[in-house]
N, C-alpha and C positions, 0 to 999 in steps of 0.2 A: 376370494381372489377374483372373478370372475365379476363384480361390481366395482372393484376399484378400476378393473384394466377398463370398463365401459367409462366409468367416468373420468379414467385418464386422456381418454382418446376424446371424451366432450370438451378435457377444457383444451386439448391442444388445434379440436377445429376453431373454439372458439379464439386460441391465439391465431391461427394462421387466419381468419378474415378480420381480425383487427388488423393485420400485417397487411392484408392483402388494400385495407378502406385505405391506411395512413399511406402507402406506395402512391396510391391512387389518387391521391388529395395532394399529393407532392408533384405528380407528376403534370396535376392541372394548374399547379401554381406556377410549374417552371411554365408551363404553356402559355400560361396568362402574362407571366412577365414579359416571356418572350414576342408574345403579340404585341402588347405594349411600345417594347421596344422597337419594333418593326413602326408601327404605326409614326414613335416619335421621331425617326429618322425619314419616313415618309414624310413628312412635317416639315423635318428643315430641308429634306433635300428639293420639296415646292417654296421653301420661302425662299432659299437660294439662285436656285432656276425664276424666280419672280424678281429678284433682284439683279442679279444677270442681266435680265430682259430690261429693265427700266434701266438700267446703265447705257446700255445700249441705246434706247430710244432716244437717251437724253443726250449721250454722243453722236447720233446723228441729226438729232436736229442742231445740234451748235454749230455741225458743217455743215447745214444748209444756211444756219445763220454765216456765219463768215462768207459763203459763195454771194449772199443774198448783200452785204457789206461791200464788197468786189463790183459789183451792179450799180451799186449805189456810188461807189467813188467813178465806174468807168464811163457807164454809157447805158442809164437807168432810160426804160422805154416807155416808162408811167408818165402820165402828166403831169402828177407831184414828182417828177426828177430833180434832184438839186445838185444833179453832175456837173452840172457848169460849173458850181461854186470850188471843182478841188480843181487844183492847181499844181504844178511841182514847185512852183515860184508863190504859192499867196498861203496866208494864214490867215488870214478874213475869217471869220465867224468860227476859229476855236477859241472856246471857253476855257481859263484856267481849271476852274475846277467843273467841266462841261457844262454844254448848251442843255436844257433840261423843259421840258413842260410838252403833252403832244402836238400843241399850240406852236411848238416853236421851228423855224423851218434848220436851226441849227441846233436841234438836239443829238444829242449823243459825240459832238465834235467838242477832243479835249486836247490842249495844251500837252505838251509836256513839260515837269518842273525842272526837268534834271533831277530831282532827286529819287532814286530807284524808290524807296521807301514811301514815298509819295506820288508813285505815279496812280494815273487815275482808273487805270484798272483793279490800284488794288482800293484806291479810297473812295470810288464811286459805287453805289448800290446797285449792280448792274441787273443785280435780279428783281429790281421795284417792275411792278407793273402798271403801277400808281400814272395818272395820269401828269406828275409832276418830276417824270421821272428821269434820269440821266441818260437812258440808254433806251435804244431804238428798237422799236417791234420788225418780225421780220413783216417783209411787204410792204411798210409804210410809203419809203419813196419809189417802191420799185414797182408795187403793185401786183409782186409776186403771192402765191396763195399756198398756206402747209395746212394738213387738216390738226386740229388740235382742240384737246376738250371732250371729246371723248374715247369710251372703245379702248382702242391698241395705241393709240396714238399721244401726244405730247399733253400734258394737260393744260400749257401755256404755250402760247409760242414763242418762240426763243428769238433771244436779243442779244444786243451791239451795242460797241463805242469805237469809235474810231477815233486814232490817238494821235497827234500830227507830230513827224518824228525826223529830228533835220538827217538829210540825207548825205550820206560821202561815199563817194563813187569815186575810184581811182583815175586822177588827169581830169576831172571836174572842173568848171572854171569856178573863178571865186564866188559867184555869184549864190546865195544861199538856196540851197533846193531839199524839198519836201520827199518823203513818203510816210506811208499809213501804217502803223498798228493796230490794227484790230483784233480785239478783245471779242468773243462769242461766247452766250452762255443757253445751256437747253436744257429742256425740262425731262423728265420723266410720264410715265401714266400716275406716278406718286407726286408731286410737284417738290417734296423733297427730295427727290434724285435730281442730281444736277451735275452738267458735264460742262469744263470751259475749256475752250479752246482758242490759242491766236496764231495768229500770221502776218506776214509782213505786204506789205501789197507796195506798188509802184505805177502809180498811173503809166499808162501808155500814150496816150492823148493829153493836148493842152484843153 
C-alpha cells in the first residue's frame, strides 16, 4: 500500500508541473500577442499622426500660394512684377488653355471656357513642375521666398493659375469687367500629399 500511495503522489506532481509549464506557455503567448498588438497600433497611430502632418503642410503652403497669387495680381514689389498686366477692363495675355513655359511672362493666366467641366483648374496640370508648365512657382513674379525641399517643410513649392473670370457687380456699367480665380495647389514633406485651394480676388488698383 505504501508504494503505490508514493507513486500516486509522483505522478500527480508530475501532472501539476505539466499544468503549471502549459498555464505558463499560454500566458507568454497571450503576452506576446498582446505586445504585438500594442506595437501594430503604435504603427498606425505614427503613420496617421504623419499624415495629419503632411496634410497640414500641404494646406498651408497652398495659402501661402494664393496670398503669393494676390501679390502678383496687386502690387508685386519684385522686379519681375507683371501687376501692370491685370486689369478689371483687359484680358491681354490669358491663354485659353493657359500661358505655360517658365520662359513665359504670361504663364499660369487662363481663359475661362464657360464651360464648368472644362475649366482650367480642372484641365490644367497644375501640379507639373516641369519647366513647361501651366502653373506658376510661388515667388516667381513676386520674389517672395518659402523654404522647401527639405526637413519639416514642403518638398516642392506650391503653385498657381490665375483664371480670368467676367465680373458682375450689382449697378455695374455695361462695360465688361474682370476678376481672378485662383487656383492653389501645395505640397506635403511626401510630394504626394497635396492640398488645393481657391479664391476669388478683385483687383483694387487699375
Amino acid at each position: 500500500m505504501s508504494m503505490r500511495y508514493e507513486f500516486s503522489c509522483l505522478s500527480s506532481e508530475r501532472y501539476e508541473s505539466g499544468s503549471s509549464l502549459l498555464v505558463t506557455l499560454v500566458m507568454l503567448l497571450i503576452a506576446l500577442l498582446a505586445g504585438l498588438s500594442m506595437a501594430q497600433i503604435a504603427m498606425m497611430n505614427e503613420k496617421t499622426d504623419r499624415n495629419e502632418r503632411d496634410r497640414v503642410i500641404a494646406l498651408q503652403a497652398a495659402e501661402a500660394a494664393l496670398a503669393d497669387a494676390e501679390l502678383d495680381i496687386e502690387n508685386s514689389p519684385s522686379p519681375a512684377s507683371r501687376s501692370a498686366l491685370f486689369s478689371p477692363y483687359s484680358a491681354i495675355g490669358f491663354a485659353l488653355h493657359c500661358g505655360r513655359g517658365d520662359g513665359n511672362i504670361f504663364q499660369g493666366l487662363c481663359q475661362n471656357s464657360g464651360d464648368t467641366s472644362k475649366a482650367s483648374w480642372r484641365t490644367a496640370d497644375i501640379a507639373n513642375t516641369n519647366s513647361d508648365s501651366p502653373s506658376v512657382r510661388f515667388g516667381r513674379f513676386t520674389g517672395q521666398s518659402l523654404p522647401a525641399g527639405a526637413g519639416p517643410f514642403p518638398s516642392r513649392l506650391p503653385r498657381y493659375l490665375i483664371e480670368l473670370m467676367q465680373d458682375s457687380v450689382p449697378g455695374q456699367s455695361t462695360r465688361v469687367a474682370y476678376l481672378y480665380r485662383i487656383t492653389a495647389i501645395g505640397f506635403g514633406v511626401d510630394p504626394h500629399s497635396q492640398a488645393v485651394l481657391q479664391s476669388f480676388y478683385r483687383k483694387t488698383s487699375n
